[in-house]
DRENPA-437371 format. One record per residue (C-alpha): x, y negated, z; residue in one letter. Coordinates in steps of 0.25 Angstrom, whole numbers, plus 2048, in hexadecimal, padded with zeros to 3 digits. Example, Ala and Ser with C-alpha at 12.3 -4.5 7.8 and 13.67 -1.06 7.14 Angstrom:
BEGIN
83181281FA 83780481DS 
This chain:
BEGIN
800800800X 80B7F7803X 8127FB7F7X 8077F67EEX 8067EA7F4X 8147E67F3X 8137EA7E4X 8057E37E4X 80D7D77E9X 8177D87E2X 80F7D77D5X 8087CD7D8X 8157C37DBX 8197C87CCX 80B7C37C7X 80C7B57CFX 81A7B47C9X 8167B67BCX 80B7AD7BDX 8157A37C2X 81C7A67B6X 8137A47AEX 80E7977B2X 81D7927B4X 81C7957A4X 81178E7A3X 8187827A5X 8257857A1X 82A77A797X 83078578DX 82578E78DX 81D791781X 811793788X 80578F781X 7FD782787X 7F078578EX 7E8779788X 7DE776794X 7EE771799X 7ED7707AAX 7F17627AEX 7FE7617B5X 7FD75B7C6X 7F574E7C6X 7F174C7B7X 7E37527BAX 7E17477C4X 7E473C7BCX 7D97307B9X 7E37277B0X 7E772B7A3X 7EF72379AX 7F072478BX 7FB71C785X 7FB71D773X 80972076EX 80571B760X 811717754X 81E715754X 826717762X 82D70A764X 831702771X 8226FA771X 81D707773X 82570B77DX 8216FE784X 812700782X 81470E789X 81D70A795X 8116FF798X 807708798X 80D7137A0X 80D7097AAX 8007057A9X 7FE7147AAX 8077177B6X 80270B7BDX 7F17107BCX 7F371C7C6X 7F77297CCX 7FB7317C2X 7F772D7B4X 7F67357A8X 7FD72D79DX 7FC73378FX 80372E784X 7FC730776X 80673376CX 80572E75DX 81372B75AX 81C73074EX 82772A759X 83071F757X 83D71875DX 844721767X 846716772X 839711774X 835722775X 83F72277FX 839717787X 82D71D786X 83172A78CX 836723796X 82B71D79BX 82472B79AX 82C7317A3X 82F7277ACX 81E7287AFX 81E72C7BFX 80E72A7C1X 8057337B8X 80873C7AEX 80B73B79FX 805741793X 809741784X 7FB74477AX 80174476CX 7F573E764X 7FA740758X 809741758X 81473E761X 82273F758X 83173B75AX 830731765X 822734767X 82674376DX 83073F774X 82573477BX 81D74277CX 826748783X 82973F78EX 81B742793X 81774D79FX 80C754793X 80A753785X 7FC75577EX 7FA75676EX 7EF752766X 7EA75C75CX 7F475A750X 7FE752756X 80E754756X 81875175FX 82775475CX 83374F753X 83B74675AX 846745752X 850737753X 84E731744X 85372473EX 84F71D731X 85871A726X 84D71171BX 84171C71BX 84A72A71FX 84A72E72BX 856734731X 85773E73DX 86373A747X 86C74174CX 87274A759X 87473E761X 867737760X 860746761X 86974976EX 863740778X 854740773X 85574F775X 85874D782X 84D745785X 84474F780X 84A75A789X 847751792X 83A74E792X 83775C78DX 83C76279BX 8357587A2X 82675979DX 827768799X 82A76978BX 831772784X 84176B784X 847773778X 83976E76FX 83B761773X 84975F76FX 846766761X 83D75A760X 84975175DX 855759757X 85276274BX 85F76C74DX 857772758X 85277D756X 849784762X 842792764X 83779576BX 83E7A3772X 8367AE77DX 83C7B4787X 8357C1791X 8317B679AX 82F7A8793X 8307A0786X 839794784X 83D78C779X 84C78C777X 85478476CX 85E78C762X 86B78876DX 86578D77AX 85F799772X 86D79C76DX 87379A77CX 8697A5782X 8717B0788X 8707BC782X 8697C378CX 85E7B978CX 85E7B977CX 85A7C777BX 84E7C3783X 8477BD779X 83B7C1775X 8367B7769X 83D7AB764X 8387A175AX 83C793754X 834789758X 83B77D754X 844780747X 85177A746X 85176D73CX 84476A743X 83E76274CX 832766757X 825760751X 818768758X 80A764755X 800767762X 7FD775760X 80F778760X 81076E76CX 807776772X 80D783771X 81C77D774X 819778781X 81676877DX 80776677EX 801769789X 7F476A780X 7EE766772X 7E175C776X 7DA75576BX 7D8748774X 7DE742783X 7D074278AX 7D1752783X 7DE75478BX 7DB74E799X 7D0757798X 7D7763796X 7E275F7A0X 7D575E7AAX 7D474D7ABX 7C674B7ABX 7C773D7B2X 7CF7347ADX 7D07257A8X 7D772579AX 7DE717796X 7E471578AX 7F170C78BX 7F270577CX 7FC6FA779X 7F96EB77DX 7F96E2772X 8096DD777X 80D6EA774X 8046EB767X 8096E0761X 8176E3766X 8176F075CX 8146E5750X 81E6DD756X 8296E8757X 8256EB749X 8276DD743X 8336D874DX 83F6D9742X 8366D173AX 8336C8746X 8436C7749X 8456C4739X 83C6B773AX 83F6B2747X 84E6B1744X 84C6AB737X 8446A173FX 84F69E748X 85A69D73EX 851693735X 85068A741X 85F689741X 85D685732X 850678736X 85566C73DX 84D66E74DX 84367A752X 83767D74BX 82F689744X 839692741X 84069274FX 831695755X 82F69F74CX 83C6A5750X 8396A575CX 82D6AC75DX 8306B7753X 83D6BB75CX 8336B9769X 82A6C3762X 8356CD761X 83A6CB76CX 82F6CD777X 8296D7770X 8366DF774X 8346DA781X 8276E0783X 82C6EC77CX 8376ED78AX 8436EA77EX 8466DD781X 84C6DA78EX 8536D0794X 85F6D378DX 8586D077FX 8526C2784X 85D6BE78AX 8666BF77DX 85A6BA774X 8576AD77FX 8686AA77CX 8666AA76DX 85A6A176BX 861699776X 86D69976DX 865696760X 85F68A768X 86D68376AX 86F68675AX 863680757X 863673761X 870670766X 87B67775DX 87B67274FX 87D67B743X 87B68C744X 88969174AX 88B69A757X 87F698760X 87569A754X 87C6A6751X 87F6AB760X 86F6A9760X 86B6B1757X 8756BD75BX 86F6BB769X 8606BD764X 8646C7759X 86B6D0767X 8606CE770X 8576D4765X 85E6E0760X 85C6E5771X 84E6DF772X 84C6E9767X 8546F7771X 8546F977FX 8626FB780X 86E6F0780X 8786FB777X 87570A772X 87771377CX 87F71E775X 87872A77DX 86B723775X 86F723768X 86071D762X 865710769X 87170D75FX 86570F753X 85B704759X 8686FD75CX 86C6FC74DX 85C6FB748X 85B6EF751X 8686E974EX 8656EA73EX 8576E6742X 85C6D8748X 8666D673FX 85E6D8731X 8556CE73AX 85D6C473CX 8646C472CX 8566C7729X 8516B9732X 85F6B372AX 85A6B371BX 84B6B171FX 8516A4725X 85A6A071AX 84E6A370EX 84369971AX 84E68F71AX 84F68E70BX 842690706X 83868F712X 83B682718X 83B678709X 82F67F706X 82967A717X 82566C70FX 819674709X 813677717X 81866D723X 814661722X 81D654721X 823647719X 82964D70EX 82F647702X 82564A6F6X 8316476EBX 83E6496E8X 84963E6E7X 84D6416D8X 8476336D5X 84C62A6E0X 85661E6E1X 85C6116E9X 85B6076E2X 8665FC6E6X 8645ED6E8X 8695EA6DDX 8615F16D4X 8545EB6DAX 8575DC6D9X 85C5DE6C8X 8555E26BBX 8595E76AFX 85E5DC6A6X 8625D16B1X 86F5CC6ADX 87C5C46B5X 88A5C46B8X 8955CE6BDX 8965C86CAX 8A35D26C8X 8AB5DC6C1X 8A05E96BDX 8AB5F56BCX 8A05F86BCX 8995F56C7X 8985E76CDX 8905DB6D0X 8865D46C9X 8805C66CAX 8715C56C8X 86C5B66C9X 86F5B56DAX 8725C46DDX 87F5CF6DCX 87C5DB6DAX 8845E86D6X 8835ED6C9X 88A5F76BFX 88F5F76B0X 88C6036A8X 89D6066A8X 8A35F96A4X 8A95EF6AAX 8A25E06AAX 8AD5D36AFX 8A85CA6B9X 89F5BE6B5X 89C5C76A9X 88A5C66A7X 8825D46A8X 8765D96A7X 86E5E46AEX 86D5EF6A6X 8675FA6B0X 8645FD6BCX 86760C6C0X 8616106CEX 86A6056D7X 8746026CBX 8725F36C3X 8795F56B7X 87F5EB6AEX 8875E86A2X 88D5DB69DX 8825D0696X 88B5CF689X 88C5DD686X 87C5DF688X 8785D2680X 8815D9675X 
């Protein structure tokens, strides 16, 4: 009797450990496990009243990662524990704002954070994803591909080792930290991976070609099954029903209200966190500011060409302001930026009112407002080496400012030549309505004789002189020859301010 109990017992610890086993595989990151979809809620999600939807809509770019950061913090200030759920509809963007953004993701200490992948969620956009606690696909959606790329005119080139490197890193990362499947994340940005989906006796893991090859023999001979997930020169892509089955999504709901009632939420208060119209605009702005920078430094460079300060220097002005607290807003431009960009419009001013000409404060301020752009438009000083993206949107800005200020250069010189003659047409003012093709001075002389007066040489004409006209001397001038003193001449033509004579005798014949 004791016997079989102990063998009773004993059976029923192996049962429990089994069980244990099983539902630690259950959760178990690299399991293969198919995902129940009525998906159990993990501690305090079900309690949750507040649920935040922030839209991750277009390009990935720093505005966006301003908007979110703000309304995180609206989120994280409603409550205890809110459920903030971003709506992904991305094909990604640039890799720094993506950064920030995960940041702010994972920096969230109240609440808990969830990814619905509307419609897509690629590049940036799964890395954003993936820097949530859950991940939830639409119907038809895809997440996946996060290769580095840049663009040379319309082709797009993959980078290389050193810009794969670190954002592999992150997505280990964050894999291992919200329970995704590490080796699938990584072959989201490096297409030399190659990963296989291998079964052991007692569990199934993903394992890339490397750690397959590094097994020890013992544990080689183990496997039962192995198959390539990920084939090498391909990058992961997965639409809902794949995420579903590698351990992504937690579940394939066709809505959010769909979702929060299969996770069990049945009360809850649904606020939808879209853009204000700063940050609105501040997308058309960020879209149009090398335009912006192109007109307001061709503003400022044609005030040093018209005498005092007028339109163009407003102008100026307000197209750089434009630029520059939209990057403001953004969190770009810091002290730093307006500190450099104060110095070189303080610079410009003594050009323009105290220092005559356009020498070395002109230029010092333009170099100024040139530096404090190029880092209002990066939040780093210098490319850190360890990020290599940085030196990239170091050069785009730098050949962004520059082709803006040569750019700003011509426009000015083509206003100056033909926009300001042609200002008479509109600004009102005394203008002369002729040319001076026609005018003269007439001297005294010429206004106190007529044509055919005669009188004496009052001296020598060789050939100018004087002349005597009844009580008057005036100056008067032979047509070449030389007239004595005494000598009588008569006005022959008066020319402008010449009287022009000849001698009597010769002209009576």
């Amino acid at each position: 009797m004791t016997y079989s109990k102990t063998i009773k017992t004993v059976q029923a610890m192996k049962n429990a450990l089994v069980f244990m086993v099983f539902v630690l595989c259950m959760g178990f990151p690299l399991s293969l496990t198919a995902k129940d979809t009525s998906f159990v809620s993990p501690p305090n999600l079900s309690k949750t009243t507040m649920v935040f939807v922030i839209p991750v809509t277009g390009d990935v770019e720093p505005v966006m990662a301003a908007y979110i950061k703000r309304a995180v913090a609206v989120a994280v200030a409603s409550g205890p524990d809110p459920l903030i759920i971003l709506e992904m509809d991305t094909f990604g963007g640039r890799v720094d704002a993506a950064l920030n953004i995960v940041d702010t993701m994972t920096n969230i200490t109240n609440g808990q954070t969830l990814a619905f992948v509307k419609t897509k969620a690629i590049s940036a956009g799964a890395l954003i994803s993936l820097s949530c606690n859950l991940l939830v696909m639409k119907q038809h959606t895809t997440l996946g591909d996060c290769a580095p790329i840049s663009f040379a005119g319309n082709e797009a080139k993959m980078l290389g080792e050193k810009f794969q490197s670190p954002l592999r890193a992150k997505f280990r990362t964050l894999a291992r930290k919200n329970g995704y499947p590490p080796e699938l994340a990584e072959s989201m940005v490096t297409a030399r991976m190659e990963v296989f989906k291998v079964s052991f006796p007692d569990k199934t893991v993903y394992l890339d070609a490397e750690a397959l090859a590094d097994l020890p023999e013992a544990k080689s001979k183990q496997i039962l099954e192995k198959t390539t997930i990920v084939a090498k020169g391909e990058l992961l892509t997965m639409d809902d029903t794949e995420a579903l089955e590698l351990g992504f999504s937690r579940m394939t709901s066709g809505s959010i209200e769909e979702m929060l009632d299969k996770m069990g939420i049945k009360d809850f208060e649904l606020v939808r966190e879209e853009q204000n119209w700063v940050e609105s605009w501040g997308r058309k702005i960020a879209m149009i500011s090398p335009i912006l920078m192109i007109i307001g430094m061709a503003a400022l460079y044609t005030e040093f060409k018209v005498p005092g300060f007028g339109l163009p220097g407003i102008v100026g002005l307000i197209c750089l302001g434009l630029v520059l607290f939209n990057q403001h807003i953004v969190g770009l431009a810091d002290n730093l930026e307006l500190i450099l960009i104060a110095l070189g419009l303080v610079m410009l001013g003594f050009e323009i009112f105290v220092i005559p000409g356009f020498g070395i404060a002109g230029i010092a301020g333009f170099l100024l407002i040139g530096a404090g752009l190029i880092l209002s438009f990066q939040d780093f000083v210098w490319p850190d080496p360890a990020m290599p993206w940085q030196a990239d949107l170091f050069v785009a800005n730098l050949t962004k400012v520059l082709g803006a200020l040569m750019g700003s250069f011509l426009i000015s010189l083509a206003f100056i030549r033909y926009g300001l003659p042609r200002l008479g047409n509109v600004v009102e003012g005394p203008y002369l309505e002729s040319t001076l093709a026609d005018s003269h001075a007439d001297s005294h002389e010429a206004m106190v004789v007529a044509v055919g007066q005669t009188g004496l040489a009052a001296t020598s004409l060789r050939p100018a002189g004087k002349m005597d006209i009844g009580d008057r001397n005036i100056d008067v001038v032979t047509e070449g020859d030389f007239i004595e003193k005494d000598r009588a001449v008569k006005v022959i033509a008066i020319k402008g301010n010449r009287v022009v004579v000849t001698l009597l005798s010769d002209d009576c014949g």
